[in-house]
C-alpha positions in Angstrom: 21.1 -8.1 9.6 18.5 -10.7 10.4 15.1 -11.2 10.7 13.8 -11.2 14.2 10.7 -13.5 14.5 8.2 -15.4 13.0 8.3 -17.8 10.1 11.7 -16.5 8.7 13.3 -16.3 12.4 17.5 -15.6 12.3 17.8 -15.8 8.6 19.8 -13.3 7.4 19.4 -10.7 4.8 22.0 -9.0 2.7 22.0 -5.4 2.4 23.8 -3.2 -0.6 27.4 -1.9 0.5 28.3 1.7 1.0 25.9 4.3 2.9 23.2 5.1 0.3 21.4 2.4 1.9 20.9 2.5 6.3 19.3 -0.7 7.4 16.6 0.2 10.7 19.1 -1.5 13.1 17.5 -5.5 14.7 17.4 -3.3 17.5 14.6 -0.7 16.5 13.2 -3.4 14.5 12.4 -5.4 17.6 10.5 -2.5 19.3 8.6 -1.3 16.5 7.5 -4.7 15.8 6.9 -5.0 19.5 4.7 -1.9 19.2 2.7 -2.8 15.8 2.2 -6.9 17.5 -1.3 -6.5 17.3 -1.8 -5.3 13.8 0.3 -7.6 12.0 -1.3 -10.8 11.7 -3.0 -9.9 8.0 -2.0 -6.8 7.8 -1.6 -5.2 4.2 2.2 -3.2 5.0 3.2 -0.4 2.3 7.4 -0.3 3.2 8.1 2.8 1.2 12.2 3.8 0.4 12.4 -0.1 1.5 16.1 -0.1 1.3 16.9 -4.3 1.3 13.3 -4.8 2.9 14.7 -5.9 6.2 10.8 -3.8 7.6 8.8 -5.4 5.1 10.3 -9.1 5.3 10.1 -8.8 8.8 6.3 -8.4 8.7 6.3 -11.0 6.2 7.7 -13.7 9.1 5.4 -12.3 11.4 2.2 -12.7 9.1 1.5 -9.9 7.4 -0.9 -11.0 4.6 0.9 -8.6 1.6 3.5 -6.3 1.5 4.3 -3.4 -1.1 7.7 -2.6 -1.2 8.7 1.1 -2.9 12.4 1.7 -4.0 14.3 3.2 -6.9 17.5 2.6 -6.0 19.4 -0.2 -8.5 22.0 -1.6 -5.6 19.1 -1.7 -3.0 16.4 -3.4 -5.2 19.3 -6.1 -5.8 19.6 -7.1 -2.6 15.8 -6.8 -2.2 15.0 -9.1 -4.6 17.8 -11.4 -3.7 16.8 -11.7 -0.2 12.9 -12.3 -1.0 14.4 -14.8 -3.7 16.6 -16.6 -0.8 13.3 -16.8 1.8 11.2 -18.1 -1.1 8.3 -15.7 -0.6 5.7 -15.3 -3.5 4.6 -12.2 -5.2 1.3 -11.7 -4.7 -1.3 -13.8 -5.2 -4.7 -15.2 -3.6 -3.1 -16.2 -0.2 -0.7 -12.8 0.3 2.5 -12.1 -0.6 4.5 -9.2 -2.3 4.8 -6.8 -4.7 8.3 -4.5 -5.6 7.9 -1.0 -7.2 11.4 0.1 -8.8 10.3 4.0 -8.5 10.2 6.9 -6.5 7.9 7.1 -3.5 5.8 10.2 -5.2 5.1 8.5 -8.4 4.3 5.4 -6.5 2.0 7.0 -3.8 0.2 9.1 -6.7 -0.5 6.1 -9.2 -1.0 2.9 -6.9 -3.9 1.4 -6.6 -4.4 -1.2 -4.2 -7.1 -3.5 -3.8 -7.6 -3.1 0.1 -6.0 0.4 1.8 -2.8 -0.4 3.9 -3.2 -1.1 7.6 0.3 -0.5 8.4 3.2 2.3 6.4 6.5 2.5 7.0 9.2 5.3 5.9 12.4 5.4 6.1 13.8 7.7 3.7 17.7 8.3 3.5 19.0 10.7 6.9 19.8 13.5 4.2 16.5 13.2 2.5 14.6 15.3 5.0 12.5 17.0 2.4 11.2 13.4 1.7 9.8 13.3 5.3 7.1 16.1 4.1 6.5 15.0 1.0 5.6 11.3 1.9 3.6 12.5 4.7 2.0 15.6 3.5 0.7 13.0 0.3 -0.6 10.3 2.9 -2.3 12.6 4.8 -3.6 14.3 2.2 -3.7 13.6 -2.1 -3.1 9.6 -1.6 -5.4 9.3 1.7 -7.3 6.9 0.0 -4.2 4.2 0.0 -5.0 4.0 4.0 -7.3 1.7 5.4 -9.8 2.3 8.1 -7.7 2.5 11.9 -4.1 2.8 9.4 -1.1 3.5 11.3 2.1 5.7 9.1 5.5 5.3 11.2 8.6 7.7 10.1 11.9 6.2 10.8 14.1 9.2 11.4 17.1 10.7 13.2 16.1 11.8 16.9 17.4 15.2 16.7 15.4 15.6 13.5 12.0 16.6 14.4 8.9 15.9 12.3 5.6 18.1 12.8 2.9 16.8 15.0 0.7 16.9 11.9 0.5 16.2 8.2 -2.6 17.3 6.7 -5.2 14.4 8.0 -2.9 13.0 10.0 -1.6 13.5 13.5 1.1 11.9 15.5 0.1 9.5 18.2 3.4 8.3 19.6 7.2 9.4 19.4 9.5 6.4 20.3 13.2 7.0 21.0 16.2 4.8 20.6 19.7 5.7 20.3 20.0 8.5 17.7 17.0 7.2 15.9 13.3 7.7 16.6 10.1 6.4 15.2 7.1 8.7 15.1 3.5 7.2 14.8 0.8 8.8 12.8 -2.9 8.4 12.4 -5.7 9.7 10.8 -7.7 12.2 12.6 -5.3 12.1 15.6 -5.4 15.3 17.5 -1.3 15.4 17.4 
């Protein structure tokens, strides 16, 4: 795994062995970065069930002012930590940075209380976590609203034959991208869907 562009281009990160933990592929990395371009440069990201953060870092190299990432799982916040500690990036401070949260993306979503709303969220819950899909979604569109800034975008990493609805209480798909056996779907407040 590497990053793709920006500051930290080529480095490589370190993910946690076994399959509790499914890196999004360089590939699908590429395009949705291709897609979100025009957002990133200051962005604040949210990378929720952030895995080794290869999402969130990669925003990071392309500008993103801060990113939040959520995780509970020991092996994976290892190798998150280890590959933030090997680029050298800061927590969060006056010029950007990062901040980790070792718990589960409910509790986080319901408790968190960022200083600015996120322009950009990303999920990526495990493949056999589907119930997660609704749950994170349903909250952002809904109880935790509030986390989103003005224009947000919320994209869903998930398996292509897995569908999600077109609609999550205040938000409403805008785009469904397709890649191999994985998908991204793009939501947004208000959208029609």
């Amino acid at each position: 795994m590497r990053i793709i562009a920006g500051t930290f281009r080529s480095r490589t990160l370190v993910a946690p062995a076994g399959l509790a933990t499914r890196p999004t592929s360089d590939r699908l990395r590429e395009t949705l970065f291709n897609v979100l371009a025009p957002r990133i440069g200051g962005a604040h990201f949210l990378d929720l069930y952030a895995g080794s953060g290869a999402v969130g870092i990669e925003a990071l190299s392309r500008g993103a002012a801060q990113v939040e990432f959520v995780e509970r799982a020991e092996p994976a916040l290892c190798g998150l930590r280890a590959n933030l500690a090997r680029l050298g990036v800061a927590r969060i401070g006056a010029t950007g940075g990062f901040r980790i949260h070792g718990a589960g993306v409910s509790a986080v979503l319901r408790k968190i209380k960022p200083a600015v709303g996120f322009d950009v969220v990303f999920l990526d819950p495990p493949y056999d976590g589907s119930q997660e899909y609704a749950a994170t979604l349903g909250l952002l569109g809904g109880d935790a609203r509030s986390l989103l800034a003005d224009g947000a975008v919320v994209i869903a990493e998930h398996r292509k034959k897995e569908r999600l609805e077109e609609r999550y209480g205040e938000l409403g798909r805008t785009r469904l991208l397709e890649q191999g056996d994985a998908a991204l779907s793009f939501y947004a407040v208000g959208a029609t869907g």
